[in-house]
C-alpha positions as CSV (number, residue, x, y, z in Angstrom):
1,X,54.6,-31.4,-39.2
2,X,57.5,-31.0,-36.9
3,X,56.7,-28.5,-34.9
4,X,60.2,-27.9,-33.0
5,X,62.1,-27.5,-36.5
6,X,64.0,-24.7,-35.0
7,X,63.4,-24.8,-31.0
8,X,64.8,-21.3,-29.1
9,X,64.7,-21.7,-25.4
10,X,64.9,-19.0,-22.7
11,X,67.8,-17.7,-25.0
12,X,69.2,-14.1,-23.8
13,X,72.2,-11.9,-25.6
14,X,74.2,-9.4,-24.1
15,X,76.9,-7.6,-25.5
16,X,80.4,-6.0,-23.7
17,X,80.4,-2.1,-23.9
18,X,82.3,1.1,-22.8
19,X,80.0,1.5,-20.4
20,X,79.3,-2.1,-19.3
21,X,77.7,-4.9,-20.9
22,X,74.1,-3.8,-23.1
23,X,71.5,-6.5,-22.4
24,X,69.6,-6.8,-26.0
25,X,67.6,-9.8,-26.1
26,X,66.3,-11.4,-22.5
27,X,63.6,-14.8,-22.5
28,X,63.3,-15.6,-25.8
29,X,61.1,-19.0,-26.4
30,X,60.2,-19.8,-29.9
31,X,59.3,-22.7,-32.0
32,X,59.5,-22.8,-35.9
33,X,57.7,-25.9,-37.9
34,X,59.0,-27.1,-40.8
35,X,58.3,-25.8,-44.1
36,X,57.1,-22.4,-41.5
37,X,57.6,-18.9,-43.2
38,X,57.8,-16.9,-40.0
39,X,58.2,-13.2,-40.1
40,X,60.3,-11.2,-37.1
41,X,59.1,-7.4,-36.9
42,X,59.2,-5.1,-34.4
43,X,61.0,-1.3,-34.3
44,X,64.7,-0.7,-34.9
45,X,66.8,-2.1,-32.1
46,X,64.3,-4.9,-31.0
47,X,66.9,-7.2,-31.5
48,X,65.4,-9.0,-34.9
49,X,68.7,-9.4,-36.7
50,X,70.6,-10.4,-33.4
51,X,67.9,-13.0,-33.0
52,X,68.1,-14.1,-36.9
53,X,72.1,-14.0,-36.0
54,X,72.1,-16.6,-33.3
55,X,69.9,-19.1,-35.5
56,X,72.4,-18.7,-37.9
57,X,75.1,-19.1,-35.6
58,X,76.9,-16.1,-36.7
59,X,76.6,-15.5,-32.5
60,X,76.2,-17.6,-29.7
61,X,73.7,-16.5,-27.0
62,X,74.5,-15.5,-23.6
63,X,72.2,-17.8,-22.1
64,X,69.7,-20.1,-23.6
65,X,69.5,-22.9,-26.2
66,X,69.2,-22.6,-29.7
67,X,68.2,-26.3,-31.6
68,X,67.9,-26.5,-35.6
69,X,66.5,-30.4,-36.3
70,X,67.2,-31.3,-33.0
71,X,71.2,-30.3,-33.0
72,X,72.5,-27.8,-30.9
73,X,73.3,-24.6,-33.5
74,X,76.8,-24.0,-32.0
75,X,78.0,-22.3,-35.0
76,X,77.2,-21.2,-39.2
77,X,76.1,-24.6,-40.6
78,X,75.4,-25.4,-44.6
79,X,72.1,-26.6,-43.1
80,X,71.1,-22.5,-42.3
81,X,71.6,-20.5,-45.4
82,X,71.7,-16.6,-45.0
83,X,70.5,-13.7,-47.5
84,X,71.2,-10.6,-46.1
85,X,70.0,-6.8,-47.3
86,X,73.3,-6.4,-49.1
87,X,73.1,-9.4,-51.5
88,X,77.2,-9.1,-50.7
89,X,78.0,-10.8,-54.1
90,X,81.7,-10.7,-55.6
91,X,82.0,-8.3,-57.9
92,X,85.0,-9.6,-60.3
93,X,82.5,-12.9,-60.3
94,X,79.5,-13.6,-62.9
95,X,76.3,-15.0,-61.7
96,X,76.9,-18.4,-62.6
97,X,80.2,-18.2,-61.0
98,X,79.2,-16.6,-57.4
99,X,76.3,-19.2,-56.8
100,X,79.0,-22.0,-58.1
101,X,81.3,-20.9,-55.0
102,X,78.6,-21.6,-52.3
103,X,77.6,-24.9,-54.4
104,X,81.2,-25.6,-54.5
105,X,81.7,-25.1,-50.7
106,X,79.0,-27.3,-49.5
107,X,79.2,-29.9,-52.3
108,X,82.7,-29.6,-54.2
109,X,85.7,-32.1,-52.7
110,X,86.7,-29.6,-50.5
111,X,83.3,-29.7,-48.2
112,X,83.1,-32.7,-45.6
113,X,79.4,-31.0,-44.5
114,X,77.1,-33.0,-46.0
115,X,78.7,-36.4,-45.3
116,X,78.3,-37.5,-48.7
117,X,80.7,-37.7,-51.4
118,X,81.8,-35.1,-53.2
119,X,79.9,-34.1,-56.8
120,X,81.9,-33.8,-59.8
121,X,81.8,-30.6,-61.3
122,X,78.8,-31.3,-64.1
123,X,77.1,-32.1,-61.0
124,X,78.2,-29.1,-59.4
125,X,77.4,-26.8,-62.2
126,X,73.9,-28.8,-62.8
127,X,73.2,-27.7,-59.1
128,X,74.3,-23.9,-60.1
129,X,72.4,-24.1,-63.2
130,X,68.9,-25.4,-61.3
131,X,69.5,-22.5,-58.7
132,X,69.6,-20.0,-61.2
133,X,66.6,-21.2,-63.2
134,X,64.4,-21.5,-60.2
135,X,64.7,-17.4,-59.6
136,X,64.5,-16.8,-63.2
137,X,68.2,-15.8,-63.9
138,X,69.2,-18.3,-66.4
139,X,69.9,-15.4,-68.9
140,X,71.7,-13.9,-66.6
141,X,74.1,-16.4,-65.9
142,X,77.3,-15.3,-67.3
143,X,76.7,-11.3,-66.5
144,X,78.1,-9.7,-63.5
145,X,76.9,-7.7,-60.7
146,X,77.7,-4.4,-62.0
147,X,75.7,-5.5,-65.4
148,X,72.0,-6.5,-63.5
149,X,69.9,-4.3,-61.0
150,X,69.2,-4.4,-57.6
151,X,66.7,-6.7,-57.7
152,X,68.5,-8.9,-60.1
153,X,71.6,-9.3,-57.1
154,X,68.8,-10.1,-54.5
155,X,67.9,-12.9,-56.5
156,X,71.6,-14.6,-57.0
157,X,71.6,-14.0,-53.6
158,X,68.3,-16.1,-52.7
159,X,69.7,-18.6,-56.0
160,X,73.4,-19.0,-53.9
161,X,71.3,-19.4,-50.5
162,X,68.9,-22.4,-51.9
163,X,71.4,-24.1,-54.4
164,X,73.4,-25.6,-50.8
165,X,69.9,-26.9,-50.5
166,X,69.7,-25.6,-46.7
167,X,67.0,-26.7,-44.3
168,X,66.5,-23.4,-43.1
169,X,66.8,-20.2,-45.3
170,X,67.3,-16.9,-43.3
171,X,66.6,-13.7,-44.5
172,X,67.6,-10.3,-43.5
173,X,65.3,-7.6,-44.8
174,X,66.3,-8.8,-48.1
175,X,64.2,-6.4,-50.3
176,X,64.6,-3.3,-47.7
177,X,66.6,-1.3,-50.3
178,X,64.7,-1.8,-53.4
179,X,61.9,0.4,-54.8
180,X,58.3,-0.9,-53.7
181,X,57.4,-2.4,-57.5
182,X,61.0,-4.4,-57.8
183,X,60.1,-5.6,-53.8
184,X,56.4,-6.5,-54.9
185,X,57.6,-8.4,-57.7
186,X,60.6,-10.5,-55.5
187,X,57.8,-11.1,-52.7
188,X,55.4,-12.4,-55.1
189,X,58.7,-14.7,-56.4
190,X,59.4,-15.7,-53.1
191,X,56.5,-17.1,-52.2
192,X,56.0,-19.4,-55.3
193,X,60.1,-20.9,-54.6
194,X,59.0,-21.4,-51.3
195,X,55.7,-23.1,-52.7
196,X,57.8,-25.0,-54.7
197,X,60.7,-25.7,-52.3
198,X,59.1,-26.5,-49.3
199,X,61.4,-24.5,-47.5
200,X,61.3,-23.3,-43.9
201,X,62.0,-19.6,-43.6
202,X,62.6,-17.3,-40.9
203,X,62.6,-13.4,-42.0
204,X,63.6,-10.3,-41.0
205,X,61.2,-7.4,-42.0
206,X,60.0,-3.9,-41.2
207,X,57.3,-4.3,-43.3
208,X,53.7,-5.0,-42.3
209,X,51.9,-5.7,-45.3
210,X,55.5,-8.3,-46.5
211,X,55.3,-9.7,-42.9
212,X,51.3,-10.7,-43.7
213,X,51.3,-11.5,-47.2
214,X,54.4,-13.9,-46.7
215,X,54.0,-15.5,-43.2
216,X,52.7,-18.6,-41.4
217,X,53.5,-16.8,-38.1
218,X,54.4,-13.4,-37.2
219,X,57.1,-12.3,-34.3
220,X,56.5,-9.1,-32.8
221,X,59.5,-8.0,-30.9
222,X,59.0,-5.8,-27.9
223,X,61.3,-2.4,-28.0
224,X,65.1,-2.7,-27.4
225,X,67.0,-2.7,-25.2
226,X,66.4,-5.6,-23.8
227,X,64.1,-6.8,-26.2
228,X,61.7,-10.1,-25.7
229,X,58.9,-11.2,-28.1
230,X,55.4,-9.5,-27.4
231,X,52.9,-11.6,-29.1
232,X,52.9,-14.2,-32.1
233,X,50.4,-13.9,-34.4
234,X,49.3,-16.9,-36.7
235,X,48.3,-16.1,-40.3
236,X,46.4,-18.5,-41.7
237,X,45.3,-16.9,-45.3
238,X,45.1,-19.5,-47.4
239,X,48.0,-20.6,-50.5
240,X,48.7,-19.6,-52.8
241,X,48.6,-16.1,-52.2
242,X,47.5,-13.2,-54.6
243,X,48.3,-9.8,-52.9
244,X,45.4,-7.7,-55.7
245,X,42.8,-10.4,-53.7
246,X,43.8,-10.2,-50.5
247,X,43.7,-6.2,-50.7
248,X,40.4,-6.7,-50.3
249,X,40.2,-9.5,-47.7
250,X,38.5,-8.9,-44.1
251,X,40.7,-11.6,-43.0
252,X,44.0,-10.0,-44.5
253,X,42.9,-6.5,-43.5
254,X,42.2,-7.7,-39.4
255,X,46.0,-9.3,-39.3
256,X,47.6,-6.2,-40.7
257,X,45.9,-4.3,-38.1
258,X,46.9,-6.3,-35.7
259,X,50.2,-6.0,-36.1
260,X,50.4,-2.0,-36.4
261,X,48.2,-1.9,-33.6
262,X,51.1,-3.7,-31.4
263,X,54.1,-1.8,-32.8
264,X,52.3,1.3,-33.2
265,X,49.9,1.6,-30.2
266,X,51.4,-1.0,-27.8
267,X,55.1,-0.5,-28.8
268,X,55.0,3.4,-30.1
269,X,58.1,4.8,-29.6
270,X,58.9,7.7,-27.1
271,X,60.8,10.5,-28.6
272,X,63.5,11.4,-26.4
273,X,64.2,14.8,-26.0
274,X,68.2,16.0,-25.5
């Protein structure tokens, strides 16, 4: 196992304001193997999407170094695919047709990315087709997002994200705004595409009990501003995972209070008061 995948060193991010610039993220140093499902959790304004962000390349850091396989991330590459809380799918598009886009993109004649030649389009749609059979939506296909739930645009957003077959998947509290059986149901799926996909996935999550069920490796984020990383905590429950089991795991039960005890005892907030 490679286990610089995704090397961050002594990264920092700072951002310009009214009233000078807002330090956000300082001494960041983090390694993420591949195939690794790490979990980043801390309180809001710890910096975890800025620090999900930079991998991505959405931003570059102030300071620092940020290496996906070895390769400077200087920018948004095919090789880092993003799912974000808002599944931000088109809504004049079906299914079929907003995965095929991002398939397109990397893939299609337009796309030099992958250094290959370009697919034809039963290739193309093959790709679109496998994505959408691999979260369950073949049904689906030709519907569009105003005719499927919430849970159903979360997964053509995961579907879109792993069809550009990325060798990182990033996620952004993708199941923070669904109800808690919908979100069960998606973790559970998530963990058998990544089972199946071999993916390596870096999270965004404030939830403890998704952080430990889904991880290799949690993040705890120290309180903004100028956030660094606390501790990182190593899960190792073994997979396949079955959440009714591990509710009664010793093992499961000492990492989840681990991780409240540092965000709840070690990095409570302080109330201000006006």
């Amino acid at each position: 196992m490679n286990e610089k995948f995704i090397d961050i060193q002594q990264v920092a991010q700072s951002f310009k304001t009214k009233t000078g610039p807002f330090l956000a993220l300082r001494d960041i140093n983090l390694t993420v193997a591949k195939g690794e499902f790490v979990t980043l959790i801390g309180h809001s304004g710890c910096g975890k999407s800025t620090l999900l962000n930079l991998i991505a390349g959405l931003t570059l850091p102030t300071q620092g170094l940020l290496l996906c396989a070895n390769r400077e991330i200087a920018g948004p590459g095919p090789e880092r695919a993003v799912v974000f809380q808002n599944h931000s799918l088109l809504p004049w598009l079906t299914c079929f047709e907003n995965v095929y886009l991002g398939v397109e993109r990397v893939f299609g004649a337009g796309s030099k990315s992958t250094g290959a030649a370009a697919e034809s389009k039963a290739q193309l749609k093959a790709r679109t087709d496998a994505a959408l059979a691999l979260v369950g939506l073949s049904a689906a296909a030709h519907k569009r997002p105003n005719e499927i739930s919430g849970g159903m645009k979360q997964r053509v957003g995961i579907a879109r994200a792993l069809a550009m077959e990325p060798k990182v998947l990033l996620m952004d509290e993708p199941f923070g705004a669904l109800d808690a059986l919908t979100r069960a149901k998606l973790q559970d799926e998530l963990l058998d595409i990544v089972a199946r996909t071999q993916s390596t996935v870096v999270m965004v999550t404030h939830d403890v009990d998704e952080a430990v069920l889904l991880s290799d490796k949690i993040v705890m984020m120290t309180n903004g501003p100028a956030a660094t990383i606390g501790e990182v905590l190593r899960v190792d429950l073994p997979r396949p995972r079955n959440r009714v089991e591990l509710a009664d795991s010793a093992q499961y039960l000492q990492y989840r209070k681990a991780v409240i005890d540092f965000l709840y005892t070690r990095q409570g907030h302080v109330e201000k008061v006006a």
